[in-house]
C-alpha positions in Angstrom: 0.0 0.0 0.0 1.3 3.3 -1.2 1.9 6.1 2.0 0.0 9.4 2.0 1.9 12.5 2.5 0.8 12.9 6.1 1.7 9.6 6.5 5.0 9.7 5.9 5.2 13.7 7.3 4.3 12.0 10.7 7.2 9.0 9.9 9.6 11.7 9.6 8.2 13.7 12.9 8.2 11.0 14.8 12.2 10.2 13.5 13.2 13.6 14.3 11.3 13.6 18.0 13.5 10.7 18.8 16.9 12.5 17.3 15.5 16.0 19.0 15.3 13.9 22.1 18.9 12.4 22.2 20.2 16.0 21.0 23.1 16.8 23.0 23.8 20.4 21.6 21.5 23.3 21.0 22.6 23.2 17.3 20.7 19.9 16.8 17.7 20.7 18.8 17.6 24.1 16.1 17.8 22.0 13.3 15.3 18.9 14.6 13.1 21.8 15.5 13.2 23.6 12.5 12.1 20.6 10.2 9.4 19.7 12.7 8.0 23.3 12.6 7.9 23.2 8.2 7.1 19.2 8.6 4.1 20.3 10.6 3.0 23.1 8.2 3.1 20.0 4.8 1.7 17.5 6.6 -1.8 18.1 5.3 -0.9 18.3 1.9 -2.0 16.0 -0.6 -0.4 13.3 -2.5 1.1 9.4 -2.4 4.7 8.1 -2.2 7.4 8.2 0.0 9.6 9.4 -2.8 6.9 11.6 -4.1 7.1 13.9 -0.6 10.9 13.7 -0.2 11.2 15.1 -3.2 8.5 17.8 -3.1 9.4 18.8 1.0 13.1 19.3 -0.3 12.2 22.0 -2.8 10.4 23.4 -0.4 13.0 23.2 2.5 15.1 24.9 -0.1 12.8 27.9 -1.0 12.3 28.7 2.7 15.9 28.3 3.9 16.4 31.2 0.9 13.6 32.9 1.7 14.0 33.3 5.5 17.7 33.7 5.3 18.8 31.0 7.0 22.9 31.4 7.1 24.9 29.1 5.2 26.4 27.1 7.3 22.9 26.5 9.0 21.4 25.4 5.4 23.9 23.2 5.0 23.4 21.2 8.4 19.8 21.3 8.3 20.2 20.1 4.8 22.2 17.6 6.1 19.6 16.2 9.0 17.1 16.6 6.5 18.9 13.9 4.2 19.7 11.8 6.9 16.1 11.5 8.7 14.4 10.8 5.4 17.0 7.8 4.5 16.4 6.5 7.9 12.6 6.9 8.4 11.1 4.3 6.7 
């Protein structure tokens, strides 16, 4: 059976909960907190496929690290979580 977007939003929630919850430095707990807060706001979109809502939530984590300014070396360790929770939430 194929998985919903807010399916696989609250996979991905629940992944980073448990990461935000070992976090041992308030750099991670940014980060974790940061894709919970634009997981939350996508989680009611609609569509199917694991694949499908990786790829669509990392355009989107890309337009709104560019749009809210987010420094660089922020971007590119949220970037970096982001790749990491959605290879290991499944």
């Amino acid at each position: 059976m194929t998985m919903t977007f807010a399916e696989r939003a609250d996979q991905l929630c629940d992944r980073l909960r448990d990461m935000e919850h070992q976090a041992e430095e308030g750099d991670q707990l940014f980060y974790c907190a940061y894709l919970l807060g634009l997981l939350g706001l996508h989680s009611s979109a609609e569509g199917e496929g694991q694949e499908a809502f990786d790829h669509v939530f990392s355009g989107t984590l890309q337009e709104t690290l560019e749009a809210e300014g987010v420094v660089d070396a922020d971007q590119v360790n949220i970037k970096a979580l982001w790749k990491a929770v959605s290879k290991t939430a499944s």
